[in-house]
C-alpha positions in Angstrom: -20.4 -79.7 92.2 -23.0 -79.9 89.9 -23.7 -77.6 87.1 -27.4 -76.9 85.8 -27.9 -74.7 82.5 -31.3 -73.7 82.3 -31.1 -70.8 79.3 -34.9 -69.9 79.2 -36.0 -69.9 82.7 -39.9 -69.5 84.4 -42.2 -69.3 86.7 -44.0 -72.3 87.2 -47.8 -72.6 88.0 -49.5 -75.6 88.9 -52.8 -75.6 88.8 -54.8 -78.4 90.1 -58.3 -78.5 87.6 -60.9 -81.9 87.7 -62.8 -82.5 84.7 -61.2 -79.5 82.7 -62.4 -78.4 79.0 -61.4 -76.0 76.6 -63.8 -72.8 76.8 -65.3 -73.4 80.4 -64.5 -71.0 83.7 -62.3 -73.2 86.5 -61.3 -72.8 90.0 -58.5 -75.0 90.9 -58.4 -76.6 94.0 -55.1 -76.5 94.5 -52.1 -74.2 92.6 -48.4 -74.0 93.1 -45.9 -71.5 91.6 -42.0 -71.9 91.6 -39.0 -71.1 89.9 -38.9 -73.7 87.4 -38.0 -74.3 83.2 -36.4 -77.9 82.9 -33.0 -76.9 84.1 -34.2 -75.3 87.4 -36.0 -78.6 88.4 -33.0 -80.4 87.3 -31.1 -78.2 90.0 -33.7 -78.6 92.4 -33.9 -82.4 93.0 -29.9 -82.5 92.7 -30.0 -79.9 95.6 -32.7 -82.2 97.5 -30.5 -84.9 96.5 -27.4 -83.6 99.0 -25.6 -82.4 96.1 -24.2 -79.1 95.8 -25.6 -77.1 92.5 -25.1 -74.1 91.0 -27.4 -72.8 88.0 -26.7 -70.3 85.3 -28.5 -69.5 82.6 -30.6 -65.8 81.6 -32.9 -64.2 83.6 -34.8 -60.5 83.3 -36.9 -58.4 84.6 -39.0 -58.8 88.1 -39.9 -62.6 86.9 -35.9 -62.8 86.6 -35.9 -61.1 90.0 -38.4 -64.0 91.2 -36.3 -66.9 89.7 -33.4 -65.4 91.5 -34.8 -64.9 94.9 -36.4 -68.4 94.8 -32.9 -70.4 93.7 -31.3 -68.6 96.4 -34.5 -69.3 99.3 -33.5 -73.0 97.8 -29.8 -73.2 99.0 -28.8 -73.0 95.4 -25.9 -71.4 94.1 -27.3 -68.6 91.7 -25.3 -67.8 89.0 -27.7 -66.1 86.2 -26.3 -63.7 84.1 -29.2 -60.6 83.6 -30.7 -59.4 80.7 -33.0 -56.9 79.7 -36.1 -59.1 78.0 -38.5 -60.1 80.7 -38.4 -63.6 81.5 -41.5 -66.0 81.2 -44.2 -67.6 83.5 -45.8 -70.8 82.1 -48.6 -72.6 83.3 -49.4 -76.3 83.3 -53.5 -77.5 84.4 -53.6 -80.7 86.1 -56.5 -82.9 85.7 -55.8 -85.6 88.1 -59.1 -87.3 87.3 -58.8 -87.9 83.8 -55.0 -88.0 84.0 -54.2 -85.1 81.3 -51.9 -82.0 81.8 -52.4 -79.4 79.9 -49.6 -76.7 79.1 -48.9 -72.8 78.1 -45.1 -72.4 77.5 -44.4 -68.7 76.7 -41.4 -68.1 74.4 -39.3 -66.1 76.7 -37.2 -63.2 75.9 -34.7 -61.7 72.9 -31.5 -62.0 73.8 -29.0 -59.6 72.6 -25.5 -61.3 70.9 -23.3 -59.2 73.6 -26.2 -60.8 76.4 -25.1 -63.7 74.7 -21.4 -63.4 74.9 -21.5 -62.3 78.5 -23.2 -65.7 79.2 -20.3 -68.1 77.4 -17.4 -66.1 79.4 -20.0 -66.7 82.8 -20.1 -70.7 81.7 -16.1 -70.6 80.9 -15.8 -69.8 84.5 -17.8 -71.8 86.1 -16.8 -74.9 84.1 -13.5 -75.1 86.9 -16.5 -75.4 89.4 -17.9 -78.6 88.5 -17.7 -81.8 88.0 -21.0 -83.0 85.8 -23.1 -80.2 83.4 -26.3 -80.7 82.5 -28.3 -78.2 79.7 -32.1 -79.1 79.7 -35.2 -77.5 77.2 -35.0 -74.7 75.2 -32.9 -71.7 73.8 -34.7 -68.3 73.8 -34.8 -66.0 70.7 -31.4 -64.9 69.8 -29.2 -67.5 70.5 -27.8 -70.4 67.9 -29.1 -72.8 67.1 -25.7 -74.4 68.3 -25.5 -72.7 71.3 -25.9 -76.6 72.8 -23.0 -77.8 70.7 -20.5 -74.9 72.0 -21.0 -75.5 75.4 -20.9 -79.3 75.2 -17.8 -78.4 73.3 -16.3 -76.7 76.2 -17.1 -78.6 78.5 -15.5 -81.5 76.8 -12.2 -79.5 76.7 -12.5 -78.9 80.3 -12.8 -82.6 80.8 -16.4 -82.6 82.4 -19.5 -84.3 81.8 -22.3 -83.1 79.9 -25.7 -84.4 80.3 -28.0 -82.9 77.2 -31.6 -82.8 77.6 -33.3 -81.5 74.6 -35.2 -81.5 71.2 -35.6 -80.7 67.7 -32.7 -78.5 66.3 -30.9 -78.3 69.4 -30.7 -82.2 69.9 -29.3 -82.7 66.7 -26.8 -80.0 67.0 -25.8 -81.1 70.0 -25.0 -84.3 69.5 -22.7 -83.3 67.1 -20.2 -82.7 70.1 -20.8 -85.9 72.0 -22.3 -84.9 75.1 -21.7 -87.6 77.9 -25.1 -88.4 78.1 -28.2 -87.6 76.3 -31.8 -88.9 77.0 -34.3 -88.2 73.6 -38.2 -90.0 74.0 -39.2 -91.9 70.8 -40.9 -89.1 68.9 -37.1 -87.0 69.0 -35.4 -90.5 67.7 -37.8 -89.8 64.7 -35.7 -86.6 63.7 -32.2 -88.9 64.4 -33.4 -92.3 62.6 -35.7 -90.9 59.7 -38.4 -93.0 61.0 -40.4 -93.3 64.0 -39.0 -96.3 66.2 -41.4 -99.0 66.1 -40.4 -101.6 68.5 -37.4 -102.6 70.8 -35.0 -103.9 68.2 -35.5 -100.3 66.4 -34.3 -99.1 70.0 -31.5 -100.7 70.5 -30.7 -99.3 66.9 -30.8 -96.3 67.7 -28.8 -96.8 71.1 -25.9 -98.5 69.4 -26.0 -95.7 66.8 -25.5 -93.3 69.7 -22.6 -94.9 71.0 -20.9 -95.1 67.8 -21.2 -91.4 67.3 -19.4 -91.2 70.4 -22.3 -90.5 73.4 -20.9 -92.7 76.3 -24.1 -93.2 77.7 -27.1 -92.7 75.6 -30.9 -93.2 77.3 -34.3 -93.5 75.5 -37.1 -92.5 77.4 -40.3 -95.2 77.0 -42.7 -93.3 79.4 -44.9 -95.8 81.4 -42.5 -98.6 79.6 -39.1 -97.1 81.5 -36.2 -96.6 79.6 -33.3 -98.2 77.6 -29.7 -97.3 78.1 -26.6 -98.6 76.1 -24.2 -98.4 79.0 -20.3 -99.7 78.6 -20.9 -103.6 79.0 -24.6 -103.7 77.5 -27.6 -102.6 76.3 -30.5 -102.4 79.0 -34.0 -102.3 79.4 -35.3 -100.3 82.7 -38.6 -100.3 84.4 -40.3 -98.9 87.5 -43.8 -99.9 89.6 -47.1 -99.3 88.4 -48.3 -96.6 91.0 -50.6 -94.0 91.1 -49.6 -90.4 90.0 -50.4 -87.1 91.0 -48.2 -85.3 88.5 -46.0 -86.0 86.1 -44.2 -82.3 85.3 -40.3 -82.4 85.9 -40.5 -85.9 85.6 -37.8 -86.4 83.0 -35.9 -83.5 84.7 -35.3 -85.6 88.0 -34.2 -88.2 86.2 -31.5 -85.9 84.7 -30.8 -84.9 88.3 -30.6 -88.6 90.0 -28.2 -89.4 86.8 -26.3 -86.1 87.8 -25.8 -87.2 91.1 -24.8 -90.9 90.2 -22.0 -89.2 87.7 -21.1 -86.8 90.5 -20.7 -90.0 93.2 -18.9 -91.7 90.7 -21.4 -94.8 90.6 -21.5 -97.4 88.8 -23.5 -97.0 85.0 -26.3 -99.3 86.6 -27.1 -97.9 89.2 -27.0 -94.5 88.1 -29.5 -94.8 85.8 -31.6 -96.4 88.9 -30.9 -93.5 91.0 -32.4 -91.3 87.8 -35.2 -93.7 87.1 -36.2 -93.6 91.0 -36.2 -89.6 91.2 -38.1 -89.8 88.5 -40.8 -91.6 90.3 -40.6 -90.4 93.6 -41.0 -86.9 91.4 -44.7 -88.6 90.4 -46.2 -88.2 94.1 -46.3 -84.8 94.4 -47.9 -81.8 93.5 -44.8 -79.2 92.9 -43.0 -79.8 89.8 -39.4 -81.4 90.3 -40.0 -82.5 93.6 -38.4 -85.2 95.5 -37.4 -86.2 98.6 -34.9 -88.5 99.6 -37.2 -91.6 101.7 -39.3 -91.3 98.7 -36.2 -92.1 95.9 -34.7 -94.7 98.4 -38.6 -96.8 98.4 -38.4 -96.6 94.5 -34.7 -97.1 94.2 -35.3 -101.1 95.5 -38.6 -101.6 93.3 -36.3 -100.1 89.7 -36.1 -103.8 87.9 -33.5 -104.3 85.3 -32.5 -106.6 82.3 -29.8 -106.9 79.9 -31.1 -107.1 76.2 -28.1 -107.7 74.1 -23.8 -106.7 74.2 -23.5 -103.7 72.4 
């Protein structure tokens, strides 16, 4: 069983904009609203996956209602604890012609410390449940900064996995713990290293620095470029097809998944960042955000190339 923490859940919407400008009146041509914040699409693409999921975080009010009802419609396993802020709606516009995305993130609710204390004894539970935990995106007003750090913490205790997907404060917190697996782009190395990385040798830096803080298998986003990964015998340099895209939201989320899943099967540290990197292109060709299915990760899983750059 996988376990996906998504603290500061939302609604999703999608819409689908050509040619959009700040200060001008649109009609998208297309729109698409789901349950969603980084850790539900993480759940989502595990689920569509095979893998059995269950996903807690904080939910409230009737947009908590609507996260609910939609994990559940899903097949998910819904586990939210309820508070009384209202959850958030965010919106991302599309502009397939000019290949932009624009996005409105509100903040999300308050959460009260006994809200917050419910939560931990929910997470203590479920942490006999599973086998792999992954915590994706943001905290919501209210809870520590640490918050990350605790429940990697606990996890590690419980002898599970913990896959951390995060920025800013919370990264660096959490890495304090030494989550299983972590997967920073090269502007949140900047808050690690001091400096922005500014080639492959800074990198692999980074990555061996990672590994000596304890993080078995630390990843560095590069975008277009792939990614790098110091795995046990190496560090390695990951890249997918050039191929057209129709939207790039949850992206980096099915990664987190296809890695969940590889964890979960017990594969081997190759091939589960393959897995990851080809959910995260299947995720490309379509509209809804962390989207997947499975024809789509198997076509990309063959076309995911691979070379070693150096031992560790």
């Amino acid at each position: 069983m996988i376990l996906a923490i998504n603290m500061n859940p939302a609604i999703d919407k999608v819409y689908a904009v050509d040619d959009f400008q700040v200060g001008k009146v649109f009609r998208p041509r297309a729109m698409t609203a789901t349950a969603g914040g980084k850790g539900l699409n993480v759940a989502r693409v595990a689920h569509l996956l095979g893998e059995k999921v269950m996903v807690t975080g904080l939910v409230g009010g009737s947009t908590g209602r609507q996260i609910e009802e939609s994990v559940k419609e899903q097949g998910m396993d819904s586990r939210f604890i309820t508070i009384q802020g209202e959850s958030r709606i965010c919106i991302n516009v599309t502009d397939e012609k000019n290949i932009t995305s624009t996005e409105i993130l509100e903040p999300g609710p308050v959460v009260t410390p006994e809200e917050g204390e419910k939560f931990l004894g929910r997470y203590q539970e479920l942490l006999q449940e599973c086998s792999v935990v992954t915590a994706s995106g943001s905290l919501p007003k209210g809870m520590p900064r640490d918050l990350y750090a605790t429940l990697i913490r606990m996890a590690g205790e419980s002898g599970k996995k913990f896959i951390l997907d995060t920025s800013g404060e919370y990264f660096l917190e959490g890495i304090k713990q030494k989550p299983y697996m972590i997967k920073p782009n090269a502007d949140e190395l900047t808050s690690v290293m001091k400096r922005k990385p500014k080639n492959m040798s800074d990198y692999v830096d980074a990555l061996r620095k990672f590994r000596e803080l304890g993080i078995q298998m630390p990843v560095i986003s590069l975008g277009k470029q792939g990614c790098m990964a110091a795995l046990e015998d190496g560090i390695y340099h990951f890249t997918t097809p050039e191929i057209k895209v129709v939207n790039t939201v949850g992206s980096g989320d099915s990664f987190v998944a296809g890695c969940a899943a590889g964890l979960h099967r017990g594969m081997q540290p190759v091939e589960i960042i393959r897995l990851g990197m080809a959910c995260g292109t299947a995720n490309t060709q379509f509209f809804k955000t962390g989207w997947v299915t499975v024809d789509k990760v198997n076509t990309f899983l063959s076309m995911i190339k691979y070379e070693k750059l150096s031992e560790i």
